[in-house]
N, C-alpha and C positions, 0 to 999 in steps of 0.2 A: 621415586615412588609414584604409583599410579593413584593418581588423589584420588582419595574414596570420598564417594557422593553418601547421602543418603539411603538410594535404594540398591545401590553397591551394600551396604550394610543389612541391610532387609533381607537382599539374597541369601548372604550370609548368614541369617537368623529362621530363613524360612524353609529356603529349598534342601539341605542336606538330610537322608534318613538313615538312621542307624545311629553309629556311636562317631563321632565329629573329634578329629585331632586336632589340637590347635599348638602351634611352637613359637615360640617368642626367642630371637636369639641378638644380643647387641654384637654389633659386628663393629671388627677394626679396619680401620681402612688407611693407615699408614704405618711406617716402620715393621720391622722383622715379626711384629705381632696378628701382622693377616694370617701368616701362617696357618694359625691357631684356627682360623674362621673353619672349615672344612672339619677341622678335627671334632670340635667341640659341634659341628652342623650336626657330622656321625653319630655322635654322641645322644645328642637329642633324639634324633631319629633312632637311636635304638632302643632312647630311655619310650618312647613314644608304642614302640614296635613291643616291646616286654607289658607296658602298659593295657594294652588291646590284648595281650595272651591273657594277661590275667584276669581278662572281663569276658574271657569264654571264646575267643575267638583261636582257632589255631594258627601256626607259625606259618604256615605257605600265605594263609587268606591274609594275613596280617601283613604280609610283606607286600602281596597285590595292592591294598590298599594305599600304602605309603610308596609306592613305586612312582610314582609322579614326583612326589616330593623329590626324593632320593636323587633320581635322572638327572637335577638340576647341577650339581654338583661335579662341575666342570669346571675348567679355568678360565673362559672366557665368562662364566655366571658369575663367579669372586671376582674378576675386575671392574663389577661395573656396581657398584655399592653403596650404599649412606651409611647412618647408623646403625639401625637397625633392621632384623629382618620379621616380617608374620607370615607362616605356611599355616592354612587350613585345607586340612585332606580328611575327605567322604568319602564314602561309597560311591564312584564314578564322579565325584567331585574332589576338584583343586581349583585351589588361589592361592599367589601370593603378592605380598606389597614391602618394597623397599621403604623403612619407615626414616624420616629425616631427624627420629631423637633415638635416644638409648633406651631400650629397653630391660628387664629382669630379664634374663632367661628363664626359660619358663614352659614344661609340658602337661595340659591339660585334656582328659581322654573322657567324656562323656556324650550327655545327650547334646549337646548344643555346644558351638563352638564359645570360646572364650573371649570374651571383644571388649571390656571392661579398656585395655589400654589404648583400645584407639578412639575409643569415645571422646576424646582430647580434639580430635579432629574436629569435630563434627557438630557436638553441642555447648550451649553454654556462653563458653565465650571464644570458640574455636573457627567459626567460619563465617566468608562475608561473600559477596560479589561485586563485581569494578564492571562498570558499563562504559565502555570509551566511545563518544558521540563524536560525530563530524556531518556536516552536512553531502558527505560522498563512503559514508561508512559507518559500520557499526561493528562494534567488537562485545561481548560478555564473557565475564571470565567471573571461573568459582573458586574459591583460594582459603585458607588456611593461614594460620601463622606460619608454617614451611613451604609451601607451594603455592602454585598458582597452574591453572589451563585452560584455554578455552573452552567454551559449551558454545551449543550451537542453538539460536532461535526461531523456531521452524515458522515456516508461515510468515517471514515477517521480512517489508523492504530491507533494501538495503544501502539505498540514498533517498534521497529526497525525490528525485526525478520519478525514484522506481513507486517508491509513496505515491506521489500524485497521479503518474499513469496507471497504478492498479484501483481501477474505479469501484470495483466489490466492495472492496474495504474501504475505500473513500468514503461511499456510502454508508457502508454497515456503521461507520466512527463517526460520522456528521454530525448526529446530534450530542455524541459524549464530548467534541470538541467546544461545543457551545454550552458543555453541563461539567467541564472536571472538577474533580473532588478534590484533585491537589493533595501533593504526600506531605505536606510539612507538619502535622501534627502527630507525630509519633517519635517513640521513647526515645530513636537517633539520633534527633537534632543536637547538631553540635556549633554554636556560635565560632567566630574565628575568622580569619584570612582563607583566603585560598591560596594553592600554591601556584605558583608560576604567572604568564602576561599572554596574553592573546589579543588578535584585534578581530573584530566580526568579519564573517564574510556576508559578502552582498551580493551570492547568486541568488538567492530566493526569497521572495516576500516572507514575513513571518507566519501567514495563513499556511504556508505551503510546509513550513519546519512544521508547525504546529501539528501538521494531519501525519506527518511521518513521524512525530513524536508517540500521537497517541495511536497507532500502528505498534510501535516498540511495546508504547505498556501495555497494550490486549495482549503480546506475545507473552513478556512477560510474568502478566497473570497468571495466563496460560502455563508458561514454564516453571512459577516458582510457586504460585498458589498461597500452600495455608504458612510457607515459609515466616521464619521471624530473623534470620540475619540482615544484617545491614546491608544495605546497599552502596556505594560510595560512585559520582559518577567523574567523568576524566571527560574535558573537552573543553573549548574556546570556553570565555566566561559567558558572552552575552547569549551563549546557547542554555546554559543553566535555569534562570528563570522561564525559560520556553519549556522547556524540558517538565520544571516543576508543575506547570499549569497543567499538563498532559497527563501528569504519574498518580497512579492511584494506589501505588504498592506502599504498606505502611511504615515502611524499616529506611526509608530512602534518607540519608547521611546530608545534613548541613552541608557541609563541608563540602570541599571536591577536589580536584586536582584539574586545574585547568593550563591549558597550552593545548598546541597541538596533537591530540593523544596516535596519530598516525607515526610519528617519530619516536613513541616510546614502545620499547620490549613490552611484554608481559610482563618480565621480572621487573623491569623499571618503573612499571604501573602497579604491581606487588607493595613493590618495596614503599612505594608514597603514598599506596592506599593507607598499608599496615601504619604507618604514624599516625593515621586519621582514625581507624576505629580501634588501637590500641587503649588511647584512655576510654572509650566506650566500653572497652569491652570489662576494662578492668571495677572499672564505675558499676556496670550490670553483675558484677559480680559483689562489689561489696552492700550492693543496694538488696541482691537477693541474700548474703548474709544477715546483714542486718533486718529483712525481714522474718526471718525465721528466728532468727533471737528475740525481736519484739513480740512475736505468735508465742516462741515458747515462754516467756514472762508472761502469758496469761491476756493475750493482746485478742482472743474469741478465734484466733483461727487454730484449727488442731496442726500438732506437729509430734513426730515421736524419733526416738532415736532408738527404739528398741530393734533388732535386727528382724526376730519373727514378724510381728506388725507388719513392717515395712514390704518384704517379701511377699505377703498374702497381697497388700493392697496394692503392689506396683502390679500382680498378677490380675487384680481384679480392677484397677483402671481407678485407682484413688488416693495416686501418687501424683501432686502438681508438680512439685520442683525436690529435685535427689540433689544431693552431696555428699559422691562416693572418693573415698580416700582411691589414691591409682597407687598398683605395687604393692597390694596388699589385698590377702584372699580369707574369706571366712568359710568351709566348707562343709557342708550339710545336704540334703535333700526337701526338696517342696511336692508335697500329692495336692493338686486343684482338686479331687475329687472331695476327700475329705477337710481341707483347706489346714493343714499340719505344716508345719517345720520344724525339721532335724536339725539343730548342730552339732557338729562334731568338733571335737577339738585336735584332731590331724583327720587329713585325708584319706576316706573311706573308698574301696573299690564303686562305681555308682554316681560318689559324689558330685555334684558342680560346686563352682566360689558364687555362696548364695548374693558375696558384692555385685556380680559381674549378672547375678540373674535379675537381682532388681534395679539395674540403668539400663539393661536393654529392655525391660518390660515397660517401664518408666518410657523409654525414647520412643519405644514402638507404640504406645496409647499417648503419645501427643504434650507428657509431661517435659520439663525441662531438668535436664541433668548437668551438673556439675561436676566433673571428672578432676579431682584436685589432688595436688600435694598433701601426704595426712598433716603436715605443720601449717594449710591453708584451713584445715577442716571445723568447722564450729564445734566448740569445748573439746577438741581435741576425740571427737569420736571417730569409729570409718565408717559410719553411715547413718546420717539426719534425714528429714525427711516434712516436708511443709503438706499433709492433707488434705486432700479436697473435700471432705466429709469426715 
């Protein structure tokens, strides 16, 4: 899978015009049962291709459109697989993403693609970064609970040496080196051991770590901004306290993994992150349940579980935190003009899954979503909702 970022998802949500295909399909990837994968690919893409006729499109334009999709469909495309697969095809737009879990199958033909099931990625409690320090290196990686890959941080050394001889920035940091705000006060702290043993290295004064430290966090800033995932960092230990003094990004993880992080894979740095902000993530999750059961017992802040409600306000930016059941569609229509919503109780020609319109409205205006199992969901609804008004 090509991890999806953020504005990977944006794209998604913003650039395509016209009426947006979107195909969910779980693919098998051992035993006599790959076979199947192509067949049932067919399949989708035709239910896809009948779908677009019946929304006014004719059969020639309708096949242009899904001809990217279609192409892929080759044998050296089935050998290279995970679980699942997502094609979004537009009008002179295509994507697709090999997905590392199982998905419904699933064909959705409207205005907006359908992204409700990779929300899992992304928000919540789906994504972190691993910073691997060394005083001759720097690594950033963005990662998920399936993946992990590096990102790259523009503008920024990439030793210590490189740090101290670029005098711009030496400058430009001088005085935030003698004023950090220090990340440890934020929701991430995690008490505990670290893992692994290191011993310091003694090329450089600690003045000199210091100014290449706080070089990394102006990058940083720069690169993750109004971000709220965790950070987890990988490196000798006695580099961490230097490290902490310099960072001003507020999600930065207790915890760490420390050892030589030049001798580890990405995956290897994955797999020891993901132990570390696991219970985190799982904790932010019962911690925002539990506050919407306290709001909705009458606790002064607004919460509703009604579907209309929800839909208007995630459209008009007064959705703080969602909790949308995944693999499960509610479909109807929403006019912002006159601020209405349709349900329907099967799928109308038109329709979108108004679940999947109010998490990506939700994600796109800054609120936080939870993309859950319906047996994770509070009182067992598919979609709660914490208000900001």
């Amino acid at each position: 899978m090509s991890l999806l970022s953020v504005s990977e998802i944006k794209d998604l949500i913003q650039q395509p015009q016209g009426l947006c295909v979107s195909i969910y399909l779980p693919v098998e990837s051992v035993g006599v049962e790959i076979r199947q994968n192509p067949i049932r690919f067919k399949n989708l893409i035709r239910e896809a291709e009948n779908r677009l006729i019946d929304l006014g499109v004719d059969r020639t334009e309708a096949g242009k459109i899904l001809e990217p999709a279609l192409s892929l469909d080759e044998a050296e495309f089935w050998r290279y697989q995970d679980r699942g697969l997502a094609l979004f095809v537009a009008q002179d737009f295509f994507h697709y993403y090999r997905l590392p879990v199982e998905v419904e199958e699933l064909v959705v033909v409207s205005e907006q693609f359908h992204l409700k099931p990779l929300l899992q990625f992304l928000t919540g409690d789906g994504r972190f970064y691993i910073l691997a320090l060394s005083q001759q290196d720097l690594r950033l990686m963005e990662a998920t609970r399936y993946n992990v890959k590096e990102i790259e941080l523009e503008n920024v050394p990439k030793s210590v040496d490189e740090a101290v001889n670029n005098d711009d920035t030496g400058k430009l940091l001088q005085n935030r080196i003698a004023t950090s705000k220090g990340g440890t006060s934020n929701p991430f702290q995690q008490p505990g051991s670290f893992h692994g043993q290191g011993s310091p290295e003694n090329d450089h004064p600690k003045q000199y770590i210091l100014q290449f430290f706080h070089q990394i966090d102006h990058g940083l800033q720069e690169k993750l901004r109004a971000e709220k995932a965790p950070l987890v960092l990988a490196g000798v230990e006695y580099l961490f306290p230097i490290y902490r003094e310099a960072n001003t990004y507020g999600n930065l993880v207790e915890e760490g993994i420390t050892g030589n992080p030049e001798l580890l894979k990405p995956e290897e740095l994955h797999n020891r992150a993901l132990e570390i902000v696991t219970p985190i993530f799982e904790k932010t999750l019962e911690a925002a349940i539990e506050r919407y059961q306290e709001a909705n017992g009458g606790g002064g802040v607004t919460t509703s579980s009604d579907l209309k409600e929800i839909v208007s306000a995630a459209y008009f930016q007064r959705v703080e935190t969602l909790f949308v059941a995944v693999g499960q569609q509610m479909w109807g229509r929403f006019d912002p003009d006159n601020n209405s919503v349709e349900i329907n109780t099967e799928k109308q020609p038109g329709n979108q899954d108004l679940l999947d319109f109010a998490a990506i409205h939700t994600f796109l205006n800054g609120g936080e979503v939870y993309a859950v199992s319906p047996e994770k969901m509070p009182e067992g609804k598919l979609i709660v909702a914490i208000l900001r008004y």
